[in-house]
N, C-alpha and C positions, 0 to 999 in steps of 0.2 A: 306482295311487294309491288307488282305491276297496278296494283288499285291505287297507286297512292297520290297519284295525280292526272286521276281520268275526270271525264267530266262530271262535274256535276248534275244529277237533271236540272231540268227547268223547272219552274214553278208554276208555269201555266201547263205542265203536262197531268195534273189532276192526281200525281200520285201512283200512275199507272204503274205496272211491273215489267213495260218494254224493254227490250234487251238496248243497251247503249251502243251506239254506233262507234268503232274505234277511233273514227276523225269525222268531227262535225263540219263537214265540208263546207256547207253554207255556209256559217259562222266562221270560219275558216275564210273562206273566200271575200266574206265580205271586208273581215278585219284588213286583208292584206290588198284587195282592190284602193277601199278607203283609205288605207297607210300608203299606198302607191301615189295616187293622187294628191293626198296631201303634201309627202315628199316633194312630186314634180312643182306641185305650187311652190315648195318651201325653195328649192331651185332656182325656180321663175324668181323670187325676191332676193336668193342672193345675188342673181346675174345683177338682176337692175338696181338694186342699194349698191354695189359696187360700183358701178359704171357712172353712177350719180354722183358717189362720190369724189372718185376722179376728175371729175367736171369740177365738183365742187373746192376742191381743194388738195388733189393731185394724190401720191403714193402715202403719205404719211396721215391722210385724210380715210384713205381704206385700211390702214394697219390701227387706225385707233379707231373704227369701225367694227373691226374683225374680233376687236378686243373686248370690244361693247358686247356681242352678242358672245362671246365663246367661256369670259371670266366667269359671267353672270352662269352660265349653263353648266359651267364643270361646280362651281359651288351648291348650285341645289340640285343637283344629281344626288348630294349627299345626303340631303333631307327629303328628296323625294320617291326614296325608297320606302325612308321610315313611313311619310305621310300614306303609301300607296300601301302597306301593312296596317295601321290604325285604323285607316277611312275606305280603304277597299279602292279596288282599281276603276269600279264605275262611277262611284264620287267624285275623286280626280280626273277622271278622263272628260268628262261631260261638263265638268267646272273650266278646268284648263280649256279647252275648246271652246268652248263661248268666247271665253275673256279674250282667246288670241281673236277670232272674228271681232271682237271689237275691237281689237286695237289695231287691227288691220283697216279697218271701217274708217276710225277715227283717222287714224294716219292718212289711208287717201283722204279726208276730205284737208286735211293740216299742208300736205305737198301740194295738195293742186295749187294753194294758194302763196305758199312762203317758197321760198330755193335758197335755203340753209342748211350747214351738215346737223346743228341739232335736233330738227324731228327723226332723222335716221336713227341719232344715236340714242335718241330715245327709245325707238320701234325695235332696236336690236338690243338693248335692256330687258324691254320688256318680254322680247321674241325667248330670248336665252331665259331668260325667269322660267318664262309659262315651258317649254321644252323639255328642260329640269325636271320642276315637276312630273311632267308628263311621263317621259321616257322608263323609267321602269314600271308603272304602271302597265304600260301599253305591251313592254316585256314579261310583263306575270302573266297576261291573258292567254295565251298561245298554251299553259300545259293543264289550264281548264278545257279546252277544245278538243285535243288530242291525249290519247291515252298513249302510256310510255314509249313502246314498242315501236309507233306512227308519232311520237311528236316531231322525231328526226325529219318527217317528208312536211309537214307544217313548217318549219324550221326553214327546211330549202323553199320552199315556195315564200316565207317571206325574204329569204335572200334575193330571190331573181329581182323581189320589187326594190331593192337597197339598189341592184344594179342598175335599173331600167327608168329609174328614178330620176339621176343626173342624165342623161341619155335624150331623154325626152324633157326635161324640165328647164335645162342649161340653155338651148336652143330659143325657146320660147320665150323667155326671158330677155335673150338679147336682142329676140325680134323685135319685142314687147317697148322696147329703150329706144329699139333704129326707127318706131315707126309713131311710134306712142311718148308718153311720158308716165316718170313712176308712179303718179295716183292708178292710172291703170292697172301696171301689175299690181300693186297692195290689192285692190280690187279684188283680180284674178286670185290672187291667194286666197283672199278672204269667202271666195266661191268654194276652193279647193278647202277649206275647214270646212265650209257647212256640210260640203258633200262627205266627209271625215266622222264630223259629229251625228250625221244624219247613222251611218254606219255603225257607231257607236251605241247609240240608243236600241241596235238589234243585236249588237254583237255581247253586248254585258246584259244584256237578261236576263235575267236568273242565276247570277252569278251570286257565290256564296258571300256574306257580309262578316266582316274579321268579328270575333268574340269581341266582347265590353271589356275583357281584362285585358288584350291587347294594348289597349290603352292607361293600359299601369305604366307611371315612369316617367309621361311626357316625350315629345317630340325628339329633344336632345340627348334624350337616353339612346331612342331607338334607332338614332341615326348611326351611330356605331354597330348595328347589330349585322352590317355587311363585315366589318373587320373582324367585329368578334366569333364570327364564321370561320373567316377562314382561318384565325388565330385557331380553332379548334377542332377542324374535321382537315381532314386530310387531303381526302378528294376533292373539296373545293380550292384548297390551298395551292394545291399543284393543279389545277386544270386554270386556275388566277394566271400560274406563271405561265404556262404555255399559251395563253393568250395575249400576256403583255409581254413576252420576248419576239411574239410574231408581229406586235402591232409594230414595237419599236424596230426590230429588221426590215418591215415596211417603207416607216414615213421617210425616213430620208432618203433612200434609192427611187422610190417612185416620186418623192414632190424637187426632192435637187439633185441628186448625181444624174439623174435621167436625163437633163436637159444639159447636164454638163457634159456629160458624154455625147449624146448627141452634138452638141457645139464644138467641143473641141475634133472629134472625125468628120468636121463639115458635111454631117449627114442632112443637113435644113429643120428648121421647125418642124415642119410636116412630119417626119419621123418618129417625134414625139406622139403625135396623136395615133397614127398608126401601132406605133408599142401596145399604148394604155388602152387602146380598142381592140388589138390583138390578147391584151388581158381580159378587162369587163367582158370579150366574148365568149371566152374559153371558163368565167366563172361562172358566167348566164348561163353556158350549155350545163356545166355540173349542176349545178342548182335547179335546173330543170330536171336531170337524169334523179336526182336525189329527190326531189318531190314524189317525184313516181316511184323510188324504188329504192329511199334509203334505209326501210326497215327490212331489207332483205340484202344490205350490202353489211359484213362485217365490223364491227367497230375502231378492230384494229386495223381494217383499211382506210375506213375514212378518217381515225385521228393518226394513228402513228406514220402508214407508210404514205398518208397525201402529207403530212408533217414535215418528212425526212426528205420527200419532192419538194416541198417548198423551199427548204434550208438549199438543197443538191441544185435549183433550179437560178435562184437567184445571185449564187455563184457560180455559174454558168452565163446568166445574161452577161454578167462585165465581162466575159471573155471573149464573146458573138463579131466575130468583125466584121459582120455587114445588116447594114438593118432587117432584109429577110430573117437570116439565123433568130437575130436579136425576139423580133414579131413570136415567130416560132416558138422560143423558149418561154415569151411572156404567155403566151397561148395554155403553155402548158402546168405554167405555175398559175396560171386562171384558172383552169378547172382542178388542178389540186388544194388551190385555197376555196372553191367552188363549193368543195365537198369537207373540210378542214373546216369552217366558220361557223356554219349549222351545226356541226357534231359537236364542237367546243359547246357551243348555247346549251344543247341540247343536254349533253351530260351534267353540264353544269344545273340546269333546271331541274333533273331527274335527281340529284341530288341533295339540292337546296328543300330545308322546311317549307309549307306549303304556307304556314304564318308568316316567314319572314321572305318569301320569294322575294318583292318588292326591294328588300334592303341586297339581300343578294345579287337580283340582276342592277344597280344602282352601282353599287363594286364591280362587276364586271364591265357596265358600262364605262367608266373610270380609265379602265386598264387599255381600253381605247383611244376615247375621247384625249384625255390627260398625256400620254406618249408620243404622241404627232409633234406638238412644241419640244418636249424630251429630245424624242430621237435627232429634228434636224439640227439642237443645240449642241448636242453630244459631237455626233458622229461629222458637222461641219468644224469641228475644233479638232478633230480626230485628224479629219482628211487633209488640212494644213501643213500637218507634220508626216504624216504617212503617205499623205497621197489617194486620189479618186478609188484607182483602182483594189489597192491595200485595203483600204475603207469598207470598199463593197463586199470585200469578200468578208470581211468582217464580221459584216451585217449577215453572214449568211452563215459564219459558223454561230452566231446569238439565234438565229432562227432554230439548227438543229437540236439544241437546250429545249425546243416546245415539245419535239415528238418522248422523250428521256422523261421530262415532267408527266408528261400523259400515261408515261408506262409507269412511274410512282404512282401516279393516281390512279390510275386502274386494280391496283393492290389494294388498295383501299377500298371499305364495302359501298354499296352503291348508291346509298343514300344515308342523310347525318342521323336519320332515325336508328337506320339499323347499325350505322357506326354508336350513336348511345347504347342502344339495349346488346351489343357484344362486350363494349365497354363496362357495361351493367353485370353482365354474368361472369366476367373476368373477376371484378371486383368482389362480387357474391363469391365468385368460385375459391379466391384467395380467402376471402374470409372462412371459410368453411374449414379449409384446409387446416388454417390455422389453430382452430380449437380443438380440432380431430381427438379423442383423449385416446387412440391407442398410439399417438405419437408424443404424447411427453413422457418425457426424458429421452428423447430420443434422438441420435446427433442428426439433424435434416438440414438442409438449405436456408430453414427458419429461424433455425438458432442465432444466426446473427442478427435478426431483427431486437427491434427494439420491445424492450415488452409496454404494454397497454397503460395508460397513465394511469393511478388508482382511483379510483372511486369514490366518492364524497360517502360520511356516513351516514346511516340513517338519522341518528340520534345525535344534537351536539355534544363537542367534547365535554 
């Protein structure tokens, strides 16, 4: 069972009979350096399309901006699992990448010369398109590189770059705008892809290419093959929900009550960034600790009991009466979700068929992406009538439903393979039972079944 999604060799290795290394570090390394970098670029272009925006055409000019690039990106998330199943992660990833360097290319040369919101909203069409695409692709790579036991530390080590990502990319961007003009950052971005694709080209080497019959059915069959997942195993089903009740306990305390709160105990702005720095630090340090050492920390610690902290944690922030406390708590729900995020991925991948990884991580990307608009739509009609603080606690008994689904899904065997062939010998085993001949006539458990529909005859009547 632990072979089922180790690496593959390489194909420039000649065949040899070397023992596999449990985590191909290089490859490993490269993936998430490159993913780093491209992130911070992807950063760099949202500071400065927004800020352009705003110039261009004020608040309503960035919400149909935002929309440009995030519609585009949640609808082909759903096909671009399928395609990263049929065409394999290295054909998409190395296609995608080009295209976005061109249109990065193209685009600075289009702003240097025009100062209109449409080539943004072009570039953020097109940005969300290709991202789509990409994004479960890029998520199948990781349990090629790592064998089970280690994909967890693979895992955290691409978490620290999610963190470290906006941190270093956010800044840059705004420099990029206070000193420069946006043809610049496209630019810079379109640096930050080549350096992406360059990485790319060493990191899918020898990666396996999906069978011909994969491709029975067409594009629109297989784009459902995330739902039809977890309509069917268990463990994926319930580790779905424990990632979309954490995303939605999330978005609205961290992107609105946070500054509401803050405003109304005239804590200043400032306090704000301090919280959410006091979090990203405390998920940085886990995700570090867990690179080093999360196949050696227990499962049921990093999903259930960092679960049960997260839900315990953020009903605790609304109660903090002073921003130290507040910091503090946020600190500490940063490294419980530090060590929570990787483990979700992680079982979830250990789980998922190897054919249809793509359409799987595509569904789970969903349950992210997709819940940000959810939750603050929700939970801001909630808090109307309830109130900030009722609200938040709210948000924090919906969180502790993630660690409850985790413990459902841990009942469940540990991958959909092995859930069919127990499925299989159930079903063998019933049948078996059933014919038994020294139990007819005999009163069992099976007598109330129905008997077997007849049989056609050999010969017409």
């Amino acid at each position: 069972m632990d072979s089922q999604n180790e690496a593959s060799p390489s194909q420039d290795s000649g065949g040899s009979a070397a023992p596999e290394r449990p985590v191909q570090w290089s490859k490993v390394i490269a993936l998430v350096g490159g993913q780093g970098v491209s992130l911070g670029g992807g950063y760099v272009l949202l500071i400065a399309m927004n800020w352009t925006a705003i110039r261009l055409g004020g608040s309503s000019a960035v919400t149909a901006l935002m929309l440009a690039a995030t519609v585009p990106r949640a609808v082909m998330l759903v096909f671009g699992g399928a395609v990263a199943d049929l065409l394999g992660p290295r054909f998409v990833l190395l296609r995608t990448t080009s295209a976005r360097i061109a249109v990065l290319a193209a685009g600075a040369a289009v702003v240097a010369t025009a100062q209109s919101l449409w080539p943004l909203m072009v570039i953020a069409v097109l940005d969300g398109v290709l991202f789509g695409l990409s994004s479960p692709s890029t998520g199948s790579i990781i349990p090629n590189l790592a064998r089970r036991t280690h994909l967890a530390r693979a895992n955290s080590l691409y978490a620290m770059v999610l963190r470290v990502a906006p941190i270093v990319g956010s800044p840059v961007g705004a420099w990029l705008i206070a000193v420069g003009r946006l043809w610049q950052a496209l630019l810079v971005t379109a640096l930050t892809s080549a350096v992406w694709l360059a990485c790319l080209v060493y990191v899918t080497r020898g990666l396996p290419r999906p069978a011909r019959g994969r491709r029975d059915g067409g594009l629109i069959r297989h784009s459902g093959d995330g739902l039809r997942l977890l309509a069917a195993h268990g463990r994926l089903r319930w580790m779905f929900v424990a990632s979309l009740c954490l995303d939605m306990a999330f978005g609205w305390p961290i992107d609105v009550a946070l500054p509401l709160l803050v405003s109304d105990r005239g804590w200043g702005v400032g306090a704000v960034g301090v919280i959410i720095a006091s979090f990203s630090g405390g998920a940085l340090c886990a995700s570090a600790v867990g690179a080093a050492l999360a196949h050696r920390i227990p499962v049921m610690v990093r999903l259930v009991v960092s679960g049960a902290g997260i839900g315990a944690g953020i009903g605790v922030m609304a109660l903090m009466p002073s921003v130290t406390g507040l910091a503090v708590v946020a600190a500490g729900v940063g490294v419980m979700s530090g060590f929570n995020g990787p483990a979700i991925v992680t079982v979830y991948q250990q789980a998922a068929p190897a054919s249809r990884m793509g359409a799987a991580m595509s569904t789970l990307s969903l349950a992210s992406i997709g819940t940000g608009p959810v939750s603050i739509a929700l939970f801001s009609s909630l808090s109307a009538g309830l109130g900030l603080r009722t609200t938040w606690l709210l948000c924090a008994v919906l969180a502790l439903v993630a660690p409850a689904a985790v413990l459902l899904a841990l009942r469940h065997p540990e991958s959909v393979e092995a859930e069919d062939k127990e499925g299989e010998r159930a079903t063998t085993g019933l049948a078996v039972e059933t014919v038994r001949p020294d139990t007819v006539g005999a009163p069992t458990r099976d007598a109330a079944r129905p008997e077997p529909a007849p049989q056609p005859a050999s010969t017409p009547a």
